[in-house]
Backbone as a chain_set.jsonl record, in Angstrom:
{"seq": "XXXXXXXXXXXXXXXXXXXXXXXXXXXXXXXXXXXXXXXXXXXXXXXXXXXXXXXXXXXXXXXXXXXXXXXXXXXXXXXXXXXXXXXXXXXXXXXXXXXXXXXXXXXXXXXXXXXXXXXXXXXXXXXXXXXXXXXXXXXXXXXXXXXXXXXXXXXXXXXXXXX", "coords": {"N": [[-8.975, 8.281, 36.629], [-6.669, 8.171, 35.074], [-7.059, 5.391, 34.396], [-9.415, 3.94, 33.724], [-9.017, 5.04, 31.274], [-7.085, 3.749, 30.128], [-8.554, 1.088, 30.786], [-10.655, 0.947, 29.029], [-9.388, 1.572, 26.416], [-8.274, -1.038, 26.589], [-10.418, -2.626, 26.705], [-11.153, -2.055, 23.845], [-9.241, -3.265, 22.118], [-9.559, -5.544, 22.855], [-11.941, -6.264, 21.951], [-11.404, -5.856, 18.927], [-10.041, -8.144, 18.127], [-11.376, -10.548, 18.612], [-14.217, -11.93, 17.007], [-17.276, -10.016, 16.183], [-19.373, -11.439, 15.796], [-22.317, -13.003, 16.25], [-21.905, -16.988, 16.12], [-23.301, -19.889, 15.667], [-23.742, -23.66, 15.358], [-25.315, -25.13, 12.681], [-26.197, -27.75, 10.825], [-27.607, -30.124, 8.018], [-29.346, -31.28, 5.563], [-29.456, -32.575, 2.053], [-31.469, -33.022, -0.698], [-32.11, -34.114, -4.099], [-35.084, -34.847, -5.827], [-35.78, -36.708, -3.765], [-33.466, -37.668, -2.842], [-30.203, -38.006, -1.843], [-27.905, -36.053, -2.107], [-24.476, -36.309, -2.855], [-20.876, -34.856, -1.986], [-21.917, -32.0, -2.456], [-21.562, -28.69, -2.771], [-22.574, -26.571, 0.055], [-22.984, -23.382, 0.557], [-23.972, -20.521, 2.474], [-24.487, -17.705, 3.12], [-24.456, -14.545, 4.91], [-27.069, -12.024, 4.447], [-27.489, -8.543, 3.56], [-28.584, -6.7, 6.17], [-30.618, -4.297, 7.168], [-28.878, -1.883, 5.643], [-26.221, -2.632, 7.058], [-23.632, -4.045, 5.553], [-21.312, -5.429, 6.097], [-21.864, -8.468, 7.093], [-21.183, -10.635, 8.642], [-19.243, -13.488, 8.53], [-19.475, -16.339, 5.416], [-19.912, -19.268, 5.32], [-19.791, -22.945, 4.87], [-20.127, -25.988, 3.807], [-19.961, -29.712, 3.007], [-21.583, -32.031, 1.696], [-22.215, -35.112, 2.605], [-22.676, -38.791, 2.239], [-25.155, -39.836, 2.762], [-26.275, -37.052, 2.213], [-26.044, -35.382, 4.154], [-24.563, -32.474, 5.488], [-22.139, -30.112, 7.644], [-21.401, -26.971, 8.35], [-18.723, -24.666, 8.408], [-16.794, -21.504, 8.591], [-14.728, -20.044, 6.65], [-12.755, -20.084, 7.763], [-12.609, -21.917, 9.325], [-13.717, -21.775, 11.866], [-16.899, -23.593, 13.407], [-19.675, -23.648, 12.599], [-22.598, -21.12, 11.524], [-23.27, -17.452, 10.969], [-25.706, -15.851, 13.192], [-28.467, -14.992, 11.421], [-30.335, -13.614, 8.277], [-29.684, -15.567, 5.684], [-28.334, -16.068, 2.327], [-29.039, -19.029, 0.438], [-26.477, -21.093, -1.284], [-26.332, -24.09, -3.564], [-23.984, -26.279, -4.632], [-22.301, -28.442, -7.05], [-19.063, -29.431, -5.791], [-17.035, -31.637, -6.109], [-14.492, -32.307, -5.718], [-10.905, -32.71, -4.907], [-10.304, -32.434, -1.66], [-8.217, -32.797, -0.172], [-6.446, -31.114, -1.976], [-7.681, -28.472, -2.568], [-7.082, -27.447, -0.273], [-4.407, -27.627, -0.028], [-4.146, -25.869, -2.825], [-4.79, -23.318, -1.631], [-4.117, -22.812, 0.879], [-1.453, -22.307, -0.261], [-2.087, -19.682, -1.189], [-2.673, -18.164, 0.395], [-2.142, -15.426, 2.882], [-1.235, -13.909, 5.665], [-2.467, -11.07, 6.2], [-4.871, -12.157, 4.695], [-8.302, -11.602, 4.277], [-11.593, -12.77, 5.468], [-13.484, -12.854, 3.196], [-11.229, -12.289, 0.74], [-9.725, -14.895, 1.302], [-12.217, -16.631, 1.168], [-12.3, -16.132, -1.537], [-10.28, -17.128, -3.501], [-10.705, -19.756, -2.383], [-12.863, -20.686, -3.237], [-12.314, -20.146, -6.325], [-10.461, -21.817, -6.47], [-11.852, -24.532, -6.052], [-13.418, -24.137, -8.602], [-11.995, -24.28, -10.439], [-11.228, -27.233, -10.449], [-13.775, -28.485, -10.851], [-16.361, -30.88, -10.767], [-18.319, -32.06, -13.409], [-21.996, -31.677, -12.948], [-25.168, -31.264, -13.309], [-26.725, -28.993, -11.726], [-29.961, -27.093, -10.976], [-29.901, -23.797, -12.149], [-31.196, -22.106, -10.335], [-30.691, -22.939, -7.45], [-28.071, -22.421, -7.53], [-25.993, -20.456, -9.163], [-27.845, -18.538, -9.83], [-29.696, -18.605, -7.084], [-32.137, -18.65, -5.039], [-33.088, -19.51, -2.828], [-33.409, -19.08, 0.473], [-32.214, -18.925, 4.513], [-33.136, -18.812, 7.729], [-30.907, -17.862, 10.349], [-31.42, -18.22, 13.334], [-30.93, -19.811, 15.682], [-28.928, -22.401, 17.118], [-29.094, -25.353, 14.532], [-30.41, -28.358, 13.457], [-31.858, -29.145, 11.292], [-31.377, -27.878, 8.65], [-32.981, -28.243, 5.991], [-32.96, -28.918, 2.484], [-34.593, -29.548, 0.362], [-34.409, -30.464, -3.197], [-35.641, -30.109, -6.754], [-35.427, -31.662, -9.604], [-35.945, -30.037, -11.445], [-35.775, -27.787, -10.678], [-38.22, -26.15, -9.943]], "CA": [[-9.305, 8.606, 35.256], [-6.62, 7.814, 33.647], [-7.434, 3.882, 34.732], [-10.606, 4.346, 33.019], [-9.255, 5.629, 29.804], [-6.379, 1.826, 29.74], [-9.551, -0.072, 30.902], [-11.389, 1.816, 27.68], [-8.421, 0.869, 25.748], [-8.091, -2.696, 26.459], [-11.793, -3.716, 25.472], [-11.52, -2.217, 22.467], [-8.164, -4.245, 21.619], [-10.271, -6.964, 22.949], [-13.22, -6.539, 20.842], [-11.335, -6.117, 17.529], [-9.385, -9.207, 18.111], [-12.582, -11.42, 18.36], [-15.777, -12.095, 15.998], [-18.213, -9.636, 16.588], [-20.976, -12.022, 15.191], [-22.727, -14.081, 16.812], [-22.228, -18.029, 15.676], [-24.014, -21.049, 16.054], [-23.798, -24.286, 14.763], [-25.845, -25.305, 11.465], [-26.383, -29.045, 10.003], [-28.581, -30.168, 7.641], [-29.617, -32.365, 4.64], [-29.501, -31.744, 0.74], [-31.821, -33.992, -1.434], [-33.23, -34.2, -5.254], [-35.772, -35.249, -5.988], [-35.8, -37.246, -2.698], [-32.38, -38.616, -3.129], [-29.391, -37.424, -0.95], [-26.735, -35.377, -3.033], [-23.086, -36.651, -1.831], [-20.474, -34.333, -2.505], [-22.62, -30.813, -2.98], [-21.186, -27.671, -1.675], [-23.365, -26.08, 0.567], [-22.89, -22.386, 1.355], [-24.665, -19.916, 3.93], [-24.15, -16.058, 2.779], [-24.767, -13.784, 5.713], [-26.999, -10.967, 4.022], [-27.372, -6.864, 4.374], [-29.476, -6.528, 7.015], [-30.925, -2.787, 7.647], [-27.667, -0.992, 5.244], [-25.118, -3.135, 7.255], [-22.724, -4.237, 4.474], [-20.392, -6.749, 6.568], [-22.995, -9.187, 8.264], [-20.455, -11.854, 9.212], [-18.476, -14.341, 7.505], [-20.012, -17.085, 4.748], [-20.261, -20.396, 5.992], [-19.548, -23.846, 3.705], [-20.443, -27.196, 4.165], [-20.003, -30.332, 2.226], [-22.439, -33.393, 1.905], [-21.847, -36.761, 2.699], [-23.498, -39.633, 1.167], [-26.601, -39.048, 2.993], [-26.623, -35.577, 2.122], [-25.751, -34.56, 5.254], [-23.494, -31.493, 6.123], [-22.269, -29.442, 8.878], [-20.976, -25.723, 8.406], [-17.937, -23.838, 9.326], [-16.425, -20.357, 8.173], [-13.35, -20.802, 5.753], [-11.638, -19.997, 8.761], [-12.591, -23.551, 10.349], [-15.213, -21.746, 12.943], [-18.164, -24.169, 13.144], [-21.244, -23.242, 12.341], [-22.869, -19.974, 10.482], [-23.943, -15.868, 11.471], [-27.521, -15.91, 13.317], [-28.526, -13.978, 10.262], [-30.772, -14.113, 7.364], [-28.989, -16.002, 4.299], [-28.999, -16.67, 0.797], [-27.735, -20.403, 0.286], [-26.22, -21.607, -2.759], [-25.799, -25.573, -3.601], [-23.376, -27.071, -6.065], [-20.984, -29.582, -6.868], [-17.539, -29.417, -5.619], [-16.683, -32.847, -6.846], [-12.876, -31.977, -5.732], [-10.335, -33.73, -3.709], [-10.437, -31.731, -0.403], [-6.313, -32.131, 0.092], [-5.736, -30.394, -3.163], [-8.084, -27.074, -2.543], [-6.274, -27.126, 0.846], [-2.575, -27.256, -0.9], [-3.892, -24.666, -3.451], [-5.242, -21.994, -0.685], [-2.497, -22.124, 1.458], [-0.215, -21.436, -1.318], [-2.339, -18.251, -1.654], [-3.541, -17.057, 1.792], [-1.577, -14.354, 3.251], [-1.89, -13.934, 7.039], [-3.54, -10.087, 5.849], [-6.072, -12.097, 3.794], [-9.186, -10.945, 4.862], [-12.159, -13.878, 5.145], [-13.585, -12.661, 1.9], [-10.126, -12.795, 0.079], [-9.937, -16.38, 1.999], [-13.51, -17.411, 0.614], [-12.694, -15.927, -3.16], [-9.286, -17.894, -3.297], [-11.217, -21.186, -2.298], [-14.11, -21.029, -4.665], [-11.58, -19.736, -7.207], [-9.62, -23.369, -6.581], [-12.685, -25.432, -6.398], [-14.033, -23.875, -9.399], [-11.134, -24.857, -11.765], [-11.559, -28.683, -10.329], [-15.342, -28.845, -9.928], [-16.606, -32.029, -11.576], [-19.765, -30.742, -14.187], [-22.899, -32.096, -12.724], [-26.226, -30.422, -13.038], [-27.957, -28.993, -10.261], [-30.329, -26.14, -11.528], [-28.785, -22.846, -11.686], [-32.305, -21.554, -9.397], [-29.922, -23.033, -6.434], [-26.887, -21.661, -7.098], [-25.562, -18.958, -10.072], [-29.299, -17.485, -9.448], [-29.832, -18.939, -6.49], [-33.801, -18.384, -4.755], [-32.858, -20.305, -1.59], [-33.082, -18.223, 1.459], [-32.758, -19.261, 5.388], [-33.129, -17.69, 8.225], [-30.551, -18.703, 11.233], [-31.55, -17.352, 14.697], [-29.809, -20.044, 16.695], [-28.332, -23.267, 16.378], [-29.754, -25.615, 13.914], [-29.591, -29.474, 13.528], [-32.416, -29.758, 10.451], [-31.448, -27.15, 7.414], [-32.688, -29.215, 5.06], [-33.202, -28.403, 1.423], [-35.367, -30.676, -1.068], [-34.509, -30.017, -4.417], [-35.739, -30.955, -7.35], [-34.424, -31.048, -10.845], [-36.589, -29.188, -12.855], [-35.48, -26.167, -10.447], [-38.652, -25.203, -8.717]], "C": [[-8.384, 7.861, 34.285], [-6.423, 5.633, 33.237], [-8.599, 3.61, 34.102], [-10.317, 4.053, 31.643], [-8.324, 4.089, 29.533], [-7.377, 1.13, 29.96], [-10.382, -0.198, 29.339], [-10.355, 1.148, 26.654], [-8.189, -0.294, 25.176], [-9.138, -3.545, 25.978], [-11.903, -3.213, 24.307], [-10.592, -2.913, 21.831], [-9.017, -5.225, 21.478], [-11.091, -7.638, 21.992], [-12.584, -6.866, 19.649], [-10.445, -7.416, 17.063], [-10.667, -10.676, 17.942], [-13.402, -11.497, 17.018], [-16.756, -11.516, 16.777], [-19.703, -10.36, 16.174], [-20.901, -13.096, 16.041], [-22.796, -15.738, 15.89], [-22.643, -19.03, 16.039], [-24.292, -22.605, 15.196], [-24.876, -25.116, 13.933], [-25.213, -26.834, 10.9], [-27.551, -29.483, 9.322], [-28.043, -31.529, 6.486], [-29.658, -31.74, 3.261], [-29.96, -33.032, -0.367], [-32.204, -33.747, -2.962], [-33.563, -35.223, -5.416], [-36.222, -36.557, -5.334], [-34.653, -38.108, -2.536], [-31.381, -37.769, -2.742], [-28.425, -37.325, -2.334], [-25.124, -35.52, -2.136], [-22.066, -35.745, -2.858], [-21.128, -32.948, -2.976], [-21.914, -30.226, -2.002], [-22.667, -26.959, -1.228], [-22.87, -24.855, 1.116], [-23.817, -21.55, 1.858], [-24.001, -18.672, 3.652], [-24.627, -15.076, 3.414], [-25.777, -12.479, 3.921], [-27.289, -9.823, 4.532], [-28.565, -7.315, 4.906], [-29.455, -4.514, 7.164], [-29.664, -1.932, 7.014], [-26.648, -1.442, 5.551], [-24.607, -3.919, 6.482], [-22.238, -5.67, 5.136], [-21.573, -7.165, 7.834], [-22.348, -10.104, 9.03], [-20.101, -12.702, 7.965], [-19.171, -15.766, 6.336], [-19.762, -18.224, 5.652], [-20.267, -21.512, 4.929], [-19.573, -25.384, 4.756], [-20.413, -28.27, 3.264], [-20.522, -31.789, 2.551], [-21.675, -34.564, 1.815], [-22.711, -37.763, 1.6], [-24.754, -39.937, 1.426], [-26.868, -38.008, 2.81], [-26.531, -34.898, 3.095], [-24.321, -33.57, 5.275], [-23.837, -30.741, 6.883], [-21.444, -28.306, 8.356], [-20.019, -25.218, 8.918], [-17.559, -23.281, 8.289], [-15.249, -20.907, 7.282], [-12.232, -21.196, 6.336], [-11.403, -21.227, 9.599], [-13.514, -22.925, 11.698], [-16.162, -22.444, 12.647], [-19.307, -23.161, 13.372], [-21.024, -21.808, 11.372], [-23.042, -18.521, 12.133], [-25.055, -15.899, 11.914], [-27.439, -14.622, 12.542], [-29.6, -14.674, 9.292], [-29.697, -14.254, 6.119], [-29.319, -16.871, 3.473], [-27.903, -17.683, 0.983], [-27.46, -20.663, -1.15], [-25.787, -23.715, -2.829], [-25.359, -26.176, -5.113], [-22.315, -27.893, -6.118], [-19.58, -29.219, -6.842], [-17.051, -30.723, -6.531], [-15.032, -32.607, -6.964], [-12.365, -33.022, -4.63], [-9.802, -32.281, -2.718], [-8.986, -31.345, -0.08], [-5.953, -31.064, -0.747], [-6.242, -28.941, -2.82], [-7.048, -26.869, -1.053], [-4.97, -26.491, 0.304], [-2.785, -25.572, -1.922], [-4.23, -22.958, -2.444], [-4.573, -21.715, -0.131], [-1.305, -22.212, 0.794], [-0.586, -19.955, -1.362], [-2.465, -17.611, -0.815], [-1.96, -16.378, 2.292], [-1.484, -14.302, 4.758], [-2.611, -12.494, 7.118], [-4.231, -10.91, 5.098], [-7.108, -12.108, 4.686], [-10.706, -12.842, 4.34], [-12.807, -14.186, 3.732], [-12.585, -12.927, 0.778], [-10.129, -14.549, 0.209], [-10.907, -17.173, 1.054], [-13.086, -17.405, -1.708], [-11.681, -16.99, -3.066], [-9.895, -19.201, -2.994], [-12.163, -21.655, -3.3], [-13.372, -20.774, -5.79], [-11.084, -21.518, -7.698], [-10.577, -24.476, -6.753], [-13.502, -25.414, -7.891], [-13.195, -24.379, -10.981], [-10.782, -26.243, -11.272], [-12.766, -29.357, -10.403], [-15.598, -30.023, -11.681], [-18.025, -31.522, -12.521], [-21.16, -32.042, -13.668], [-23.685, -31.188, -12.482], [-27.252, -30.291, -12.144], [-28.237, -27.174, -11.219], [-29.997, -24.644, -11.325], [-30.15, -21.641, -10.354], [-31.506, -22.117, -7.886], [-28.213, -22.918, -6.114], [-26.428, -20.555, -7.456], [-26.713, -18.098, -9.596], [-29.961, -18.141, -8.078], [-31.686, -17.836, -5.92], [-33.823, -19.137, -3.147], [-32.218, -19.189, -0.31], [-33.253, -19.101, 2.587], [-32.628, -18.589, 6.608], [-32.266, -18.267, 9.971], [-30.631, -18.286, 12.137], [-31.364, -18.242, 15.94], [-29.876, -21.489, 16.464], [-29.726, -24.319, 16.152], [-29.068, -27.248, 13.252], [-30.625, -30.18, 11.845], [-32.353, -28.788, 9.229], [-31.83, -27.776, 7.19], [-33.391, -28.588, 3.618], [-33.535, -29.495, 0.461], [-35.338, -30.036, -2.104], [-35.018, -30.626, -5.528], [-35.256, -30.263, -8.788], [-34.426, -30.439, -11.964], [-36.255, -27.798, -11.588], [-36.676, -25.697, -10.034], [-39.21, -25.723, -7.437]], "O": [[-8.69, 7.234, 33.27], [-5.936, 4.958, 32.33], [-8.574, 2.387, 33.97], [-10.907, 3.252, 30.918], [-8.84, 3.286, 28.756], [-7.318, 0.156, 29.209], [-10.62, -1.234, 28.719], [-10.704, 0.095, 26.121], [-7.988, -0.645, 24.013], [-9.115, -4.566, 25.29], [-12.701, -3.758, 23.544], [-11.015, -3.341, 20.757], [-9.308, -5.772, 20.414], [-11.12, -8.749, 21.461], [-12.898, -7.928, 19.112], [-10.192, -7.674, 15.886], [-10.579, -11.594, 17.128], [-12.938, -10.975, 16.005], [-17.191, -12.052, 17.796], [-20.829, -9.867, 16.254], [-19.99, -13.821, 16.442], [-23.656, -15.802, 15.012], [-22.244, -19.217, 17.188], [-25.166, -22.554, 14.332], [-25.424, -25.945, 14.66], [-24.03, -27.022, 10.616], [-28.61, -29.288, 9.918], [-27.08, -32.295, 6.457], [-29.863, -30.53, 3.17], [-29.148, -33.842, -0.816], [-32.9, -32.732, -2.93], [-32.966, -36.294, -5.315], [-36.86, -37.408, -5.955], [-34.823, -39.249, -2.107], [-31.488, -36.64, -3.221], [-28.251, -38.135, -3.244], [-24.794, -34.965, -1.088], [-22.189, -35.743, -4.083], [-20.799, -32.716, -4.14], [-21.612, -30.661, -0.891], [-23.64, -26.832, -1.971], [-22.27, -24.998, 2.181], [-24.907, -22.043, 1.568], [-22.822, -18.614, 4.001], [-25.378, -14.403, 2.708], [-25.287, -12.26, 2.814], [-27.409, -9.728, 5.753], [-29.389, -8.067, 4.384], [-28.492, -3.749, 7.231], [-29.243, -1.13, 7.848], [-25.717, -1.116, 4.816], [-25.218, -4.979, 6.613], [-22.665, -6.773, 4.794], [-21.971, -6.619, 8.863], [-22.865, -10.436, 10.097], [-20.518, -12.633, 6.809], [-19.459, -16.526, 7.261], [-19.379, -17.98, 6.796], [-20.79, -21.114, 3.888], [-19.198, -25.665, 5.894], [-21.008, -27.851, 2.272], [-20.056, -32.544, 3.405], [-20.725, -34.86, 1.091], [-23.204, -37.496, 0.504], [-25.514, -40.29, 0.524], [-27.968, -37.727, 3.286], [-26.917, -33.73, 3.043], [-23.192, -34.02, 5.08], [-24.992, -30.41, 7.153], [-20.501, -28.791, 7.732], [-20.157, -25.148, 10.14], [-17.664, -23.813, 7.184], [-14.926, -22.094, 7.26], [-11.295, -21.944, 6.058], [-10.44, -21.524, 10.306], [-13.964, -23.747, 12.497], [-16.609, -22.174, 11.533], [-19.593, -22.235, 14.132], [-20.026, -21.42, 10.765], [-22.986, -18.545, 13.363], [-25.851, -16.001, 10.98], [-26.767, -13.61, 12.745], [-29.83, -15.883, 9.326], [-29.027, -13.325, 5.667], [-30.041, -17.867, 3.492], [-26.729, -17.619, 1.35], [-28.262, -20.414, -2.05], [-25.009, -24.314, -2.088], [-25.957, -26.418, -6.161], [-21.485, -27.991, -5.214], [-19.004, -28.742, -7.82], [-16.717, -30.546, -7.703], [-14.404, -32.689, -8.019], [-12.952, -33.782, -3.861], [-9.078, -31.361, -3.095], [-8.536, -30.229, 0.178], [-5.228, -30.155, -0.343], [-5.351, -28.095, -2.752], [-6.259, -25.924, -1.063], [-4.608, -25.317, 0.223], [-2.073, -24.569, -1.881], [-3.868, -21.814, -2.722], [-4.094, -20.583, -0.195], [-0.212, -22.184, 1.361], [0.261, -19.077, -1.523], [-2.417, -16.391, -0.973], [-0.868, -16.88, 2.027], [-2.044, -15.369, 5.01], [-3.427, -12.442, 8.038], [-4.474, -10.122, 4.184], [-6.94, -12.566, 5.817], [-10.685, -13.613, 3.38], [-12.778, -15.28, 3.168], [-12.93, -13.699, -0.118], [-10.494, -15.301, -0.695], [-10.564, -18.113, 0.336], [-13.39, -18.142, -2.646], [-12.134, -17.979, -2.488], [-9.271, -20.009, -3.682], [-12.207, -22.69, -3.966], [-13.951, -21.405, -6.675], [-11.258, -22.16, -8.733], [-10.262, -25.38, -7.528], [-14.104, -26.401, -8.314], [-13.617, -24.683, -12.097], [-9.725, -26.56, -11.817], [-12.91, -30.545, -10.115], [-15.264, -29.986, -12.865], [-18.663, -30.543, -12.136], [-21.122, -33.192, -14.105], [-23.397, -30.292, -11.688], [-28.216, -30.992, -11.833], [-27.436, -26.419, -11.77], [-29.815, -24.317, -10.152], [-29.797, -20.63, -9.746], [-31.947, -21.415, -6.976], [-27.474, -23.145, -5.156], [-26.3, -19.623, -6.662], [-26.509, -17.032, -9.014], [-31.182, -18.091, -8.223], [-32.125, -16.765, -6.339], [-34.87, -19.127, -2.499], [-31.1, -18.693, -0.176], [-34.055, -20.022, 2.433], [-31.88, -17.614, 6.539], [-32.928, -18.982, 10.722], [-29.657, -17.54, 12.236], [-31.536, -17.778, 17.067], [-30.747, -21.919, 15.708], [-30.769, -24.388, 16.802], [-27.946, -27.458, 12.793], [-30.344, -31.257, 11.319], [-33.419, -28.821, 8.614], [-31.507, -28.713, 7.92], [-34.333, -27.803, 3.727], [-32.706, -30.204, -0.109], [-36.072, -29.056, -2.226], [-34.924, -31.852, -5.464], [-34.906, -29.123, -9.095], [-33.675, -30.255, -12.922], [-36.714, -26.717, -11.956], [-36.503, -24.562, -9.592], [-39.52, -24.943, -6.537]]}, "num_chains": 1, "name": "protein.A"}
């Protein structure tokens, strides 16, 4: 029994030390008006599913000059949550060392991935270069996808009248 109750014990250490979400790696494309967007942030926002609040961690990606990006958590896990999520796309237009330098000035080793995520968009947001992408894909975003296991063609055609 009481071998049972330390076995009992030890997977739940186990468990809460891990990621209970399932992830899978997410790449894709990001065009207007058939023209690759270099430099767009691309995020991936686990949402509530059935009342569950915490779905798993956001997910961020940043385009190349084909418009291509690939996804990982803030934490540096690749890929996204198999989950349904709302995406948002907008211009970072930052230098990548600098949000680094300013985040780990701020992160904590208690910051929580959420803390993590605000603290980054916080830093990119007081560098972000002003280029208009319609606010129907990001502030109000309308862009949903649905990730149920890994994924090598997101791709999102935008165009610049926003619908």
């Amino acid at each position: 029994m009481m071998r049972l109750i330390l076995l009992v014990a030890l997977l739940s250490l186990v468990g809460c030390s891990g990621s209970d979400f399932s992830m899978v790696s997410v790449s894709g494309t990001v065009t207007m008006d058939g023209e690759p967007l270099e430099g767009v942030e691309v995020v991936f926002a686990p949402m509530e599913v059935r009342g569950q609040v915490e779905v798993g961690p956001a997910s961020v990606g940043i385009t190349d000059s084909k418009g291509k990006f690939t996804l990982k958590t803030p934490r540096g896990v690749d890929g996204a949550v198999v989950a349904n999520h709302r995406v948002s796309v907008s211009y970072g237009g930052v230098d990548e060392a600098v949000i680094t330098a300013k985040v780990d000035a701020a992160v904590t080793l208690q910051t929580t991935d959420a803390e993590y995520m605000e603290i980054e968009r916080k830093a990119r947001r007081s560098m972000r270069k002003e280029k208009l992408i319609p606010a129907t894909y990001n502030t109000k975003s309308n862009l949903e996808i649905e990730v149920t296991g890994p994924m090598d063609a997101a791709d999102f055609r935008l165009k610049s009248d926003g619908s």
